[in-house]
C-alpha positions as CSV (number, residue, x, y, z in Angstrom):
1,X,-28.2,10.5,15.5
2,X,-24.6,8.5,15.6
3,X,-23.3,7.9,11.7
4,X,-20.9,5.4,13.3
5,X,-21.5,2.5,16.4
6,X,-20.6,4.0,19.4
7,X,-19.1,1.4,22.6
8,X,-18.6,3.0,26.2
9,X,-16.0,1.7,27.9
10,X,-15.3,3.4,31.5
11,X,-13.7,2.2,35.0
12,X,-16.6,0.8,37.5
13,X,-14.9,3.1,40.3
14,X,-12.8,5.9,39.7
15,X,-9.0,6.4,41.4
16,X,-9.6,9.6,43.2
17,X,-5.6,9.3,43.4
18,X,-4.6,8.7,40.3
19,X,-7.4,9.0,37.7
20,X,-4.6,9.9,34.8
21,X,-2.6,7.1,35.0
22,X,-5.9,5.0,35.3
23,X,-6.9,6.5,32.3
24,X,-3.8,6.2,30.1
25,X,-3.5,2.3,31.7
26,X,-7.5,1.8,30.2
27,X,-6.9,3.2,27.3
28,X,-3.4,1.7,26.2
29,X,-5.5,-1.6,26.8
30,X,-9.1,-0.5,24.5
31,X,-6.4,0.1,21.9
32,X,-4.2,-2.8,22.2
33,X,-7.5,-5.3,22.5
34,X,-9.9,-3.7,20.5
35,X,-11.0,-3.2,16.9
36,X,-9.5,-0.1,15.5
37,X,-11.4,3.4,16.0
38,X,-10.9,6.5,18.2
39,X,-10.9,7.1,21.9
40,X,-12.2,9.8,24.3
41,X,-10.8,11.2,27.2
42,X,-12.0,14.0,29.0
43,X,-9.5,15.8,31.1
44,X,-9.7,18.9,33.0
45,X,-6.7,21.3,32.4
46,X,-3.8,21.9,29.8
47,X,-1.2,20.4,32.1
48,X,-3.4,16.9,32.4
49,X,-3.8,17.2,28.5
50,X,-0.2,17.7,27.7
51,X,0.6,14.7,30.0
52,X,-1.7,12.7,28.5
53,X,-0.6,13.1,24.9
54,X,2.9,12.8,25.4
55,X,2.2,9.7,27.6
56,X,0.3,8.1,25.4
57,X,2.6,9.2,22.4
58,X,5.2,7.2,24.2
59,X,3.2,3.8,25.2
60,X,1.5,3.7,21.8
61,X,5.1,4.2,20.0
62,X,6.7,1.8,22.1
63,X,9.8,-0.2,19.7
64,X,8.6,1.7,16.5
65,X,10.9,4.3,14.6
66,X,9.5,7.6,15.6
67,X,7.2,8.0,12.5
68,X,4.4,8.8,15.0
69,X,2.8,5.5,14.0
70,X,-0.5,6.2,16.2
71,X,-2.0,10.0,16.3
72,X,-3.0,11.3,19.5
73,X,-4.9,14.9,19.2
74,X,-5.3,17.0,21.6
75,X,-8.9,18.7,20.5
76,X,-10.3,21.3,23.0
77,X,-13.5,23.6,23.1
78,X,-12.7,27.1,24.3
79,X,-9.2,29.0,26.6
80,X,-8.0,25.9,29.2
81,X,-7.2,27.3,33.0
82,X,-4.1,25.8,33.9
């Protein structure tokens, strides 16, 4: 059983081209509109993961002093093939 409300929010067709930028673009937006909380991203490799964080590091820090304002963790179950 969920301790805490759980809301799904996904893309009603996926961009077979560009699924990370789709992704960081959907959720820049569930954290700029949204109630506070966290948000999960599956990705498939290191290299998308690294991407990610640092891309999302960069949009969510946007005009602040780099005090790392907004925490983005990379969290990972097991060795990631490249």
């Amino acid at each position: 059983a969920r301790q805490f409300p759980v809301t799904v929010h996904f893309a009603r067709r996926t961009a077979m081209l560009d699924y990370l930028n789709e992704a960081l673009k959907k959720a820049v937006k569930i954290h700029r509109k949204l109630p506070g909380g966290g948000i999960l991203i599956f990705l498939t490799g290191r290299r998308e993961i690294d991407w990610m964080v640092n891309k999302l590091d960069q949009e969510l820090n946007k005009g602040r002093k780099r005090t790392r304002a907004r925490v983005v963790a990379k969290i990972r179950d097991g060795p990631l093939n490249e």
